[in-house]
C-alpha positions, -999 to 999 in steps of 0.1 A, spaced: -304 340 -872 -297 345 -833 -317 368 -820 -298 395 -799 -320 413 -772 -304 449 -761 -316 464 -729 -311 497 -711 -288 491 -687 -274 514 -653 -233 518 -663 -226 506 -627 -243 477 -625 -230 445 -622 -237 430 -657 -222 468 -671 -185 463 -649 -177 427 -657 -181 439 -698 -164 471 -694 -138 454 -672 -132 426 -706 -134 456 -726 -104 470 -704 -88 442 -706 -91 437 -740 -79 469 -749 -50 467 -728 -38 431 -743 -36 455 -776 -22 488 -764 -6 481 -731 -11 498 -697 -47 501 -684 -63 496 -718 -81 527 -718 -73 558 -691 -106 579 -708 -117 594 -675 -154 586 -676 -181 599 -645 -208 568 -644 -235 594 -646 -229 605 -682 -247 576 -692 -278 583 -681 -307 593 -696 -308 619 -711 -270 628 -713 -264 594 -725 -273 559 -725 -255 523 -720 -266 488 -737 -265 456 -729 -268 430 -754 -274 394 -746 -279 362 -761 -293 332 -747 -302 350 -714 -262 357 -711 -243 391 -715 -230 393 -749 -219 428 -754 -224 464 -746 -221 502 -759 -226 533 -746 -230 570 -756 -225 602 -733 -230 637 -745 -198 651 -757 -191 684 -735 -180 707 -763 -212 704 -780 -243 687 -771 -256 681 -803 -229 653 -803 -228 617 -786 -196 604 -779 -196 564 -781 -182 545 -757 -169 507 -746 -185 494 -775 -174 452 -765 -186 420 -777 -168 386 -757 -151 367 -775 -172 337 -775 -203 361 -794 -182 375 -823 -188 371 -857 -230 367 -847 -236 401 -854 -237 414 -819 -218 445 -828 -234 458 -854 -263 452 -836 -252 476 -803 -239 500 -830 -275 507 -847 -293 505 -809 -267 531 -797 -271 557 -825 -311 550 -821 -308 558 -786 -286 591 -790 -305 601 -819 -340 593 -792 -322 615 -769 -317 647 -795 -283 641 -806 -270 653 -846 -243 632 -847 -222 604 -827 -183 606 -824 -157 578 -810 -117 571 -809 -105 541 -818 -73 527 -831 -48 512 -855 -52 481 -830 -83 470 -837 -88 464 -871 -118 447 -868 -135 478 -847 -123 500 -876 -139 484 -902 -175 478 -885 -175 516 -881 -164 525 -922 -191 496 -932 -218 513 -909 -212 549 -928 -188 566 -899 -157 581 -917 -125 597 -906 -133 628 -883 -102 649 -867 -90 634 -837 -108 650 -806 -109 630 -772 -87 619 -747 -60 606 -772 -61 633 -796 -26 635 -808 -18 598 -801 -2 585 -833 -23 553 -832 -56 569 -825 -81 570 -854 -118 590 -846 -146 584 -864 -180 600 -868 -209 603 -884 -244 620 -888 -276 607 -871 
């Protein structure tokens, strides 16, 4: 097994924009357009509001996550740019950001932990509905998008 080490990261940093810029990217080489227009203040990620991850492997940045407090309700986390490069998929990275980011919202006094995805990625749909999250009504910034799907669960 390859071990994956996750670390705390600032969501400005340099290590945090070149994966949320692939994670753009990404997303737009699915959907189109920017990828992802979610207006998002670098701030709600930290501590205590929120929290972003790094993970790495080898000494080099594998992935990354983050949860900010969702502003209707602050008992709920809101998960964020959760992105593993191409080159680290299938190793477990993923699954591995998704437990460290609900332990770090749950840490931080948060009930349950909310996200939007979509019909695009496949992949990202199924990690969540193996990892307990089930349908939730559609909430965010593409609530009412007919390819959105949000997901939630309990902490």
């Amino acid at each position: 097994m390859i071990e994956i080490d996750i670390r705390l990261t600032r969501y400005g940093s340099r290590v945090a924009t070149e994966l949320t810029t692939a994670a753009l990217a990404d997303l737009s080489e699915r959907y189109g357009g920017e990828g992802d227009t979610t207006p998002i203040v670098p701030g709600e990620f930290d501590p205590p509001e929120g929290a972003f991850l790094v993970a790495y492997q080898d000494h080099t940045p594998a992935g990354c996550v983050g949860f900010r407090t969702f502003a209707a309700d602050e008992t709920t986390a809101e998960l964020k740019r959760l992105y593993v490069a191409p080159q680290f998929r299938g190793r477990g990275v993923a699954k591995a950001l998704l437990t460290a980011v609900e332990d770090a919202a749950r840490q931080a006094g948060r009930q349950r932990i909310w996200l939007e995805t979509g019909t695009a990625q496949p992949e990202a749909i199924s990690l969540y509905e193996r990892s307990g999250y089930a349908r939730i009504e559609d909430f965010g910034h593409y609530k009412g998008y007919p390819d959105v799907r949000s997901f939630g669960r309990e902490l």
